[in-house]
C-alpha positions as CSV (number, residue, x, y, z in Angstrom):
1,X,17.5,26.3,39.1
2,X,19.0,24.3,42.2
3,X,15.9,25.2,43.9
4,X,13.9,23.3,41.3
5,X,16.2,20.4,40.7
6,X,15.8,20.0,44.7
7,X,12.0,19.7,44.5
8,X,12.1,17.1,41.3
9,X,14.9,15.4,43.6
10,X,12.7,15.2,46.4
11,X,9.9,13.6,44.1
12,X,12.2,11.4,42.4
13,X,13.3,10.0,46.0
14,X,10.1,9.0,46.8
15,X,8.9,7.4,43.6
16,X,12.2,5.5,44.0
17,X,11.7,4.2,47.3
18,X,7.9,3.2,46.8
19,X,9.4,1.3,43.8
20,X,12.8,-0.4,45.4
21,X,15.1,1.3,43.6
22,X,17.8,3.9,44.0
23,X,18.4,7.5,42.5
24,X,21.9,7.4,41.4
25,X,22.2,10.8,40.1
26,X,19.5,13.3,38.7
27,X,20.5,16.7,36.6
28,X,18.9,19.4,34.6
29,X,20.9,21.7,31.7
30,X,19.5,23.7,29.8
31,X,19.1,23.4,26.3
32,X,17.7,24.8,23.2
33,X,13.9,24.8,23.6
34,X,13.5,23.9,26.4
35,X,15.7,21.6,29.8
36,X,16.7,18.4,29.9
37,X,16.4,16.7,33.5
38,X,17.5,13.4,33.7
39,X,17.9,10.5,36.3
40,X,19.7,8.1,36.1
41,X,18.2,5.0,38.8
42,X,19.4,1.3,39.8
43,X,18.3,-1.5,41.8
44,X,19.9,-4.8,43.2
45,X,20.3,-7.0,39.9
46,X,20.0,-3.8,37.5
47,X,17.0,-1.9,36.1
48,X,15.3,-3.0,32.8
49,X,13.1,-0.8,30.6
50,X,10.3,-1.5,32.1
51,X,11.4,0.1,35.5
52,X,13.0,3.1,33.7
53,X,9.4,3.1,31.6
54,X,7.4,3.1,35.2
55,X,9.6,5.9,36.8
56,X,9.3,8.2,34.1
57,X,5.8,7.8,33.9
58,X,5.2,8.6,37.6
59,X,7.5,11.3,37.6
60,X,6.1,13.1,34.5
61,X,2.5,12.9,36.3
62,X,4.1,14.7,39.5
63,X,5.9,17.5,37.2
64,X,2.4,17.8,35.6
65,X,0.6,18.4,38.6
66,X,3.5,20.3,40.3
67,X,4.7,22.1,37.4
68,X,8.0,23.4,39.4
69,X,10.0,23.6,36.0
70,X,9.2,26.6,33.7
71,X,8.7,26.1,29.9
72,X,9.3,22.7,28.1
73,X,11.7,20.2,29.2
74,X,12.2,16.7,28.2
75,X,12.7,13.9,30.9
76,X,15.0,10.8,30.6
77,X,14.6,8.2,32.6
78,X,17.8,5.7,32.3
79,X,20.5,3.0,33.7
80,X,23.5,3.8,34.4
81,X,24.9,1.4,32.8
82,X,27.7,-1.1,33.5
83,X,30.4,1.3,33.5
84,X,28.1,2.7,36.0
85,X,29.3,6.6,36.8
86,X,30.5,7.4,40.4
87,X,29.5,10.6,41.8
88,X,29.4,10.1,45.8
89,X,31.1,8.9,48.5
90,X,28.6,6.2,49.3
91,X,29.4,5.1,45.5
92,X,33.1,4.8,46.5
93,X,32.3,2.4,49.6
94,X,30.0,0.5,47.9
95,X,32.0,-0.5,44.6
96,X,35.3,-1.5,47.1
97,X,37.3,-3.9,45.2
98,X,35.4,-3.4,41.5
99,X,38.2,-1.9,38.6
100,X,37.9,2.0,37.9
101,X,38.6,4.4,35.6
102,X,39.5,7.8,37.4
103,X,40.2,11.1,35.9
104,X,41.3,14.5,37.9
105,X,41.1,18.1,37.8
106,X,44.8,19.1,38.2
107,X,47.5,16.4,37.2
108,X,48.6,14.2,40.5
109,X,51.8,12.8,40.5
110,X,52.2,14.1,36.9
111,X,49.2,12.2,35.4
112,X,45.3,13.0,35.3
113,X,44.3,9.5,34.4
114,X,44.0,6.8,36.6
115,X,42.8,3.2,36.5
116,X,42.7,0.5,39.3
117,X,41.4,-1.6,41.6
118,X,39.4,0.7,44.4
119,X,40.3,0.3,47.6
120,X,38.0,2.7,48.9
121,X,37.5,6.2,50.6
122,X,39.4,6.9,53.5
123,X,39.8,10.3,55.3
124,X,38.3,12.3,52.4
125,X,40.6,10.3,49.4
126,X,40.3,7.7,46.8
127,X,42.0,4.5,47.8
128,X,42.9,2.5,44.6
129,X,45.7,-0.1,43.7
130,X,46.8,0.9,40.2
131,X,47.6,-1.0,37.4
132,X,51.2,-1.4,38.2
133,X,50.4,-2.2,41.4
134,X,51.0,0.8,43.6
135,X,49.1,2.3,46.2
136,X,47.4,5.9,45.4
137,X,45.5,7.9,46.6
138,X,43.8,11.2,44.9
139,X,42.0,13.8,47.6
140,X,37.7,13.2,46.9
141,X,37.9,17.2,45.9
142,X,40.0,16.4,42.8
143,X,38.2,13.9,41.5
144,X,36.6,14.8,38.2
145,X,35.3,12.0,36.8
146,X,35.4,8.1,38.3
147,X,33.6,5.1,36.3
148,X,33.5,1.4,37.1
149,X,35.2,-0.5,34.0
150,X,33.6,-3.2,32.4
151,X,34.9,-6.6,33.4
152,X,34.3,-9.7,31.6
């Protein structure tokens, strides 16, 4: 399966960069009858339904043509949202200073649940300032989850 979510990867990428926008994170499960492969995409100032509506039109056409996923599958096409998911390490630069919501694998410091102001990543951890105000930092590896918090 990795080899075929590379190939719709690779044709995601380039629709996305023909169109200005960014591929944020793409995945395929299966399910009953059939997969679900989803993207989730953004652009500077946020994607509307139209954009989402254009990508997964052009996609579908290429994984018509292509065909690299066997059996029926369902595509979504989505933002992701304003308490956007992050999943890489470019996120982690990028959001500096935005309010997160962390979770880990193991507990760190007897606690798996974190939220703060991100300072960053530096030498393979998450930098944040905590709610209480202290420094922490939890090794990239351990990082389950991580989503930018809503703030008004």
């Amino acid at each position: 399966m990795s080899e075929v979510l590379e190939g719709v990867r690779r044709m995601a990428l380039e629709i996305l960069e023909y169109a200005g926008m960014e591929l944020v994170h793409l995945e395929m499960k299966r399910e009953p009858g059939g997969h679900l492969v989803r993207l989730y995409i953004d652009k500077d100032g946020g994607v509307t339904l139209d954009d989402c509506s254009l990508v997964s039109r052009q996609l579908s056409a290429q994984l018509d043509i292509v065909d690299p996923i066997e059996g029926r599958y369902t595509l979504e096409v989505s933002s992701p949202g304003l308490d956007r998911p992050l999943f890489t390490d470019h996120d982690f630069a990028r959001f500096v200073g935005r309010q997160i919501r962390l979770s880990t694998h193991v507990p760190l410091d007897g606690r798996r649940n974190f939220q703060g102001r991100l300072q960053g990543i530096v030498d393979g951890c998450v930098r944040m300032t905590l709610q209480e105000g202290r420094e922490f930092s939890i090794p990239r590896d351990q990082v389950a989850t991580a989503r930018l918090e809503v703030e008004i």
